[in-house]
C-alpha positions in Angstrom: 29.4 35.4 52.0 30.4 37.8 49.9 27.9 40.1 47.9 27.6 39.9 44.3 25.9 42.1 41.5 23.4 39.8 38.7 22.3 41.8 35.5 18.7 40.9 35.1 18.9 39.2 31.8 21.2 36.6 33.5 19.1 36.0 36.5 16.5 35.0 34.9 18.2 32.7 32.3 19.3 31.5 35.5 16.1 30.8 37.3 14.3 29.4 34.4 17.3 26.8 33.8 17.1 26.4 37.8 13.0 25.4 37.6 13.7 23.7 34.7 16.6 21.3 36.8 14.4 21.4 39.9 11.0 19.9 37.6 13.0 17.1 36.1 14.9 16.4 39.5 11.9 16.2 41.6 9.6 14.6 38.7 12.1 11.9 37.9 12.1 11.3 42.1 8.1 11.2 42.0 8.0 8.1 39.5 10.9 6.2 40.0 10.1 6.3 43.9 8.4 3.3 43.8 9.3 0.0 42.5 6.7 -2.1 43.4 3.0 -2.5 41.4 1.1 0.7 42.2 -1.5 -0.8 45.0 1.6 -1.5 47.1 3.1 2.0 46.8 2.7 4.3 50.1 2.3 7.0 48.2 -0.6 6.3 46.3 -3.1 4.6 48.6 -6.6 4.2 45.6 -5.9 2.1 42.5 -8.3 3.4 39.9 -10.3 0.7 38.5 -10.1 0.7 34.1 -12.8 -1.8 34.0 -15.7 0.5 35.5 -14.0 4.3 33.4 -14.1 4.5 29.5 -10.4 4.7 28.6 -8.3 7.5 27.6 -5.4 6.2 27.0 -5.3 2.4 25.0 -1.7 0.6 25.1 -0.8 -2.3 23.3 2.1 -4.9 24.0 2.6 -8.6 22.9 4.2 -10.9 25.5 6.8 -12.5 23.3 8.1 -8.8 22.9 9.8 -8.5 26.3 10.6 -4.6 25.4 6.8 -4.3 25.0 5.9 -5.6 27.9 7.9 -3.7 30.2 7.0 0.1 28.2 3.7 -0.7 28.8 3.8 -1.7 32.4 6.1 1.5 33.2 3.5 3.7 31.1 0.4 2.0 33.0 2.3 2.8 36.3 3.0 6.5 35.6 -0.8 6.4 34.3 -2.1 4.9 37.9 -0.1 7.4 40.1 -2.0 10.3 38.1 -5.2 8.7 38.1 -5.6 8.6 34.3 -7.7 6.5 33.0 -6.3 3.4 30.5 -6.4 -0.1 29.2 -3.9 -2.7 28.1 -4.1 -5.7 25.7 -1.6 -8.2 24.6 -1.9 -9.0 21.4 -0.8 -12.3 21.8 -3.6 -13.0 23.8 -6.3 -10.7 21.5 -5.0 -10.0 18.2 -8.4 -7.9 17.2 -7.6 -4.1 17.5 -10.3 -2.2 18.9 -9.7 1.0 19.7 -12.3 2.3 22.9 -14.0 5.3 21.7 -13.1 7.0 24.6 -9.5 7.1 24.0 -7.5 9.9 22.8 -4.0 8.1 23.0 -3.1 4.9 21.6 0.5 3.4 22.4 2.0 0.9 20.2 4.6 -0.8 22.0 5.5 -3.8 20.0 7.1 -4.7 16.8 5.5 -8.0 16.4 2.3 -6.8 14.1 2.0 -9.8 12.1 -2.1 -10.2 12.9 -2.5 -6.8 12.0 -4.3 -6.6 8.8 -5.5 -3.6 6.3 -8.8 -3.0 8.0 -6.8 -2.4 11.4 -4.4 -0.7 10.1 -6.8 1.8 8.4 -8.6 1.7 12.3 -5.5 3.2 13.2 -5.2 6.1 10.1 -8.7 7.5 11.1 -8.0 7.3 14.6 -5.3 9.8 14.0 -6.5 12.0 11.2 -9.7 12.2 13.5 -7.8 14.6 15.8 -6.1 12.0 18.0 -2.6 10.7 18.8 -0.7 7.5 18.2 2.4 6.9 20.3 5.3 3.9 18.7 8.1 3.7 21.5 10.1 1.7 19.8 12.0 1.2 16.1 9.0 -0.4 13.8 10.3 -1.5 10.0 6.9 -2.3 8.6 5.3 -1.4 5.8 2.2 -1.0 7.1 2.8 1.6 9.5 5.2 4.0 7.2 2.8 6.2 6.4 1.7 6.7 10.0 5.4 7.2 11.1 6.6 9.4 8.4 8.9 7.2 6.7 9.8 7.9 3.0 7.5 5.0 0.6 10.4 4.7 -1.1 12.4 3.9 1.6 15.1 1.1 1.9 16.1 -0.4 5.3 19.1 1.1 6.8 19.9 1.1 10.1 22.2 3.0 12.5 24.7 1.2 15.5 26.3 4.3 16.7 24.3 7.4 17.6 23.9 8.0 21.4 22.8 10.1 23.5 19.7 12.5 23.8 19.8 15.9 22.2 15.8 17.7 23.0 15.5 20.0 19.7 12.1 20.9 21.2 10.9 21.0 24.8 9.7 17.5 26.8 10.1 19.1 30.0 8.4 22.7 31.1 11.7 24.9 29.4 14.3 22.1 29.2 16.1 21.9 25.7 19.8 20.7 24.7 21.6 17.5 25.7 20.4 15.6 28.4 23.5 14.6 30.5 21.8 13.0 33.5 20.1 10.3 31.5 23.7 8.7 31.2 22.9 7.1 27.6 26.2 6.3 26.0 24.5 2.7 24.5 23.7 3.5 21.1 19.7 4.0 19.9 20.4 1.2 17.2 17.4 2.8 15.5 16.9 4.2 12.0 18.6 6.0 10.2 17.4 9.3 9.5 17.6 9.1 6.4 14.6 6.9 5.7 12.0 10.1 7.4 10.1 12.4 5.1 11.5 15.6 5.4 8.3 17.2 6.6 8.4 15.2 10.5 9.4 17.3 12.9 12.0 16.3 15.0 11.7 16.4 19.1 15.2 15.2 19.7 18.6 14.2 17.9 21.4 12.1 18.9 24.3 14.1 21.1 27.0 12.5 18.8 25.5 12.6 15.5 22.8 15.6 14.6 21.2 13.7 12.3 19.7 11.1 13.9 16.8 11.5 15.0 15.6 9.7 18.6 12.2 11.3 18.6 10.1 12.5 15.9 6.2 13.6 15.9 4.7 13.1 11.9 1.6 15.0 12.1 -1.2 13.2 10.0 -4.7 14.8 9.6 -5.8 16.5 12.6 -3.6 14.1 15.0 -0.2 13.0 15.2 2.3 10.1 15.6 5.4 10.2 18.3 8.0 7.7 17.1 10.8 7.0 19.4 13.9 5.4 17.3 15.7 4.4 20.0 15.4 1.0 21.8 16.2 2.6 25.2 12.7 3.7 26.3 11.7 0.3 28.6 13.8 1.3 31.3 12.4 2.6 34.4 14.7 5.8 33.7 12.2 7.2 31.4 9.2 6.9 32.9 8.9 10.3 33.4 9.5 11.0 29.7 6.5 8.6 28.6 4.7 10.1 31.1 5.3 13.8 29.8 4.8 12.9 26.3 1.3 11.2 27.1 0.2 14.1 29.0 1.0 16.4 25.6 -1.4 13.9 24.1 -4.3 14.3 26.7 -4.9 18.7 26.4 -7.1 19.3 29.2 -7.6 16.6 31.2 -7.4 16.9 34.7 -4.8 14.5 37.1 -3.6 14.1 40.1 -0.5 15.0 41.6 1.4 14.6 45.1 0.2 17.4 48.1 3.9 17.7 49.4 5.3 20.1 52.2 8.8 18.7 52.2 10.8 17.6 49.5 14.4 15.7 50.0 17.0 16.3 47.3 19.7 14.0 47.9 23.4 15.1 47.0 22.1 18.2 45.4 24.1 19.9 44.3 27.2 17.5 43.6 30.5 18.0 45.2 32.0 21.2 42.7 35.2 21.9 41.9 37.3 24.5 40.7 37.5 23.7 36.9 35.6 24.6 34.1 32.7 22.0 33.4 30.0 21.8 30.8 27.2 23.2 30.5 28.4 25.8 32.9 31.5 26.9 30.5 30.0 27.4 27.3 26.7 29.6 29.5 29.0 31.7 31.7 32.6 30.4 31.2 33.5 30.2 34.9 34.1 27.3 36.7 31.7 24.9 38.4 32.8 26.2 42.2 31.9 30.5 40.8 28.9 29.0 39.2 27.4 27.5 42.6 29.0 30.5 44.8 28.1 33.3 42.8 24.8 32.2 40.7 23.5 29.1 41.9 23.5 30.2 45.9 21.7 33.4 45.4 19.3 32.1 42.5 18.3 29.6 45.2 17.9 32.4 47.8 16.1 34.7 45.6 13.5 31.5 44.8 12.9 31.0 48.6 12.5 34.6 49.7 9.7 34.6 46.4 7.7 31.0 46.8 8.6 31.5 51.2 10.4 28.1 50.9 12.5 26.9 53.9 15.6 24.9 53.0 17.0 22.8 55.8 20.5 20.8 55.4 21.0 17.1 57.2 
């Protein structure tokens, strides 16, 4: 292999992109490992039992909202494998919202909030302004809950068919920003349009084809703050991880658990390259994807073992 000379300011750029790849690779692998309900996983032998802990974490779905459902359940999975404490309601079932003292995090998964009344709704402002967080994962047009998400009083519906993709203006992930390519999202968000957001939210992440539009945005209201996701995407099993993340942001010093592993298994990494000039690679170093791998990638990945004494194996 042939020896080649990295300035420093490159390296590391390098590395921190590579840890950044490496956390989402193996973090995606860790909850999407297991389809089946968290008792049954191998990899997680104790179910943790909500009934007997105070709640942190309070998420809310209503059965006729299909979309609700299924945020929930992969929200409560991702809560299980870390051992975080939580409860779930359907409102369809209980339509009185009572928020546990103990919680710190309340997810709102559905848009069906007809048996929410002022008094509830007000539950929900003090919750907030108290210091905690409120989480809506899906596009809410309701004028009770404006206020809470940011949007404009004055505001007139107006939706949005064709933004796609996710854009991270701020960072999800431990040093991950710009477009994220592996989530494959060319369905539009079908969310609204930014237009109808105060000015003063503060946008997580924008649409890949259209700047404007924001897919996540945190509206920060007394000492707490609301996520909104405007984007009906988020009840696939794909983003797990990213509920998860954003969750955790929510929970500042709480402790949970996380797999003891000695071996990780990266399957196909990296792709097959090839000798053409690929994004992001181009517009970073403006070689192609093969110099990229053989001249950066390879001894980034050496330098990282000889420094954390990891063994890599190929099969």
């Amino acid at each position: 292999m042939k020896s080649i000379q990295t300035n420093p300011g490159r390296f590391w750029k390098s590395r921190r992109r590579l840890a950044g790849v490496l956390f989402l690779v193996i973090f995606s692998a860790l909850w999407s490992s297991c389809d089946r309900k968290p008792a049954e996983c191998s990899l997680f032998t104790q179910r943790i039992s909500t009934a007997d802990s105070p709640p942190l974490v309070y998420l809310l779905s209503h059965r006729r909202d299909t979309a609700s459902t299924e945020i929930v359940q992969q929200s409560a999975q991702a809560l299980e494998y870390a051992k975080i404490r939580y409860k779930t309601q359907d409102l369809a079932q209980d339509s009185t919202l009572e928020i546990p003292l103990s919680a710190q995090t309340v997810m709102l998964a559905t848009g069906i909030l007809q048996q929410l009344d002022s008094l509830e709704v007000e539950q929900l402002i003090r919750f907030v302004n108290e210091g905690n967080s409120l989480i809506i994962p899906r596009p809410v047009w309701d004028e009770k809950l404006m206020f809470l998400q940011g949007i404009r009083p004055d505001a007139v519906f107006e939706g949005d068919t064709t933004a796609s993709g996710f854009h991270f203006r701020q960072e999800v992930f431990p040093d991950f920003q710009g477009p994220a390519d592996t989530l494959h999202t060319e369905s539009p968000h079908l969310g609204l349009s930014g237009s109808v957001f105060k000015n003063e939210v503060s946008v997580i992440a924008t649409a890949v084809n259209a700047g404007r539009y924001p897919v996540m945005v945190r509206n920060d209201v007394g000492r707490g703050s609301v996520y909104v996701y405007n984007s009906y995407m988020f009840n696939q099993r794909r983003f797990r991880g990213l509920l998860f993340s954003n969750l955790l942001g929510t929970l500042p010093g709480v402790p949970y658990e996380v797999g003891s592993l000695s071996t990780i298994f990266l399957d196909d990494f990296p792709e097959p390259v090839y000798n053409e000039k690929m994004e992001p690679v181009t517009t970073e170093y403006d070689i192609t994807q093969a110099d990229f791998v053989y001249d950066i990638w390879w001894p980034d990945m050496k330098s990282l073992a000889d420094s954390l004494d990891i063994t890599y194996t190929a099969g």
